[in-house]
C-alpha positions in Angstrom: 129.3 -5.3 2.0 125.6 -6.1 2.0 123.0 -3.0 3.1 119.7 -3.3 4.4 116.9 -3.1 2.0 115.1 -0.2 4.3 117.1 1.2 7.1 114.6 4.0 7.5 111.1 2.6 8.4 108.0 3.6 5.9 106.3 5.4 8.7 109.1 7.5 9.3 109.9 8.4 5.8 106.1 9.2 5.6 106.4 11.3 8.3 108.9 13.8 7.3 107.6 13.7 3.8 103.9 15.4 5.3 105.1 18.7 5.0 106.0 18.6 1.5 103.1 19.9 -0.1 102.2 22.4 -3.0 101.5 26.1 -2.3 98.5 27.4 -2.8 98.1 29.8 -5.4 98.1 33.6 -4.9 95.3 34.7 -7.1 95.2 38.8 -7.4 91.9 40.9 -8.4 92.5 43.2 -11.6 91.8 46.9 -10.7 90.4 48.2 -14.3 88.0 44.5 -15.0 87.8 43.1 -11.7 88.9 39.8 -13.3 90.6 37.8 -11.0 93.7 35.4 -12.0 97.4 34.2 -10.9 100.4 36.5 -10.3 102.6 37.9 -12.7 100.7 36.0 -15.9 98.7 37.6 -18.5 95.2 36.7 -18.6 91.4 37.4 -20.6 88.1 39.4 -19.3 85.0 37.9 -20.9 85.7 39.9 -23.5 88.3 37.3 -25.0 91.1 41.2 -24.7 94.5 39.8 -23.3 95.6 42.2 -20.3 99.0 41.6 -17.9 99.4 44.1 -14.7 95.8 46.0 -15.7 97.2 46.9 -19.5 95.4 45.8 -22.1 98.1 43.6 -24.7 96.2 42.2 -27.1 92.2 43.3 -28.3 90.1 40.0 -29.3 89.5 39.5 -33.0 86.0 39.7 -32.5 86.1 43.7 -31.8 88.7 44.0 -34.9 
């Protein structure tokens, strides 16, 4: 049995789909370099020194 191409019109489908968006990000401020950067990922100071949760993980090669 045949179907309609579209039985939902686009402006209705375009409605419902508005709310589906992307969060925004939740950026945190480090405590010990004031570096800011994303939840629960590691990230560098200027320094080019790795640090996750406010411990440093890895120095930069440049102080080695």
């Amino acid at each position: 049995m045949a179907h309609p191409k579209s039985r939902i019109s686009k402006q209705r489908k375009r409605k419902r789909r508005t709310h589906k968006k992307a969060p925004v990000p939740n950026i945190a401020t480090c405590a010990n370099t004031g570096e800011k950067h994303l939840l629960h990922r590691a990230y560098r100071d200027l320094d080019g020194n790795m640090y996750y949760r406010g411990k440093l993980l890895i120095k930069s090669e440049e102080e080695l």
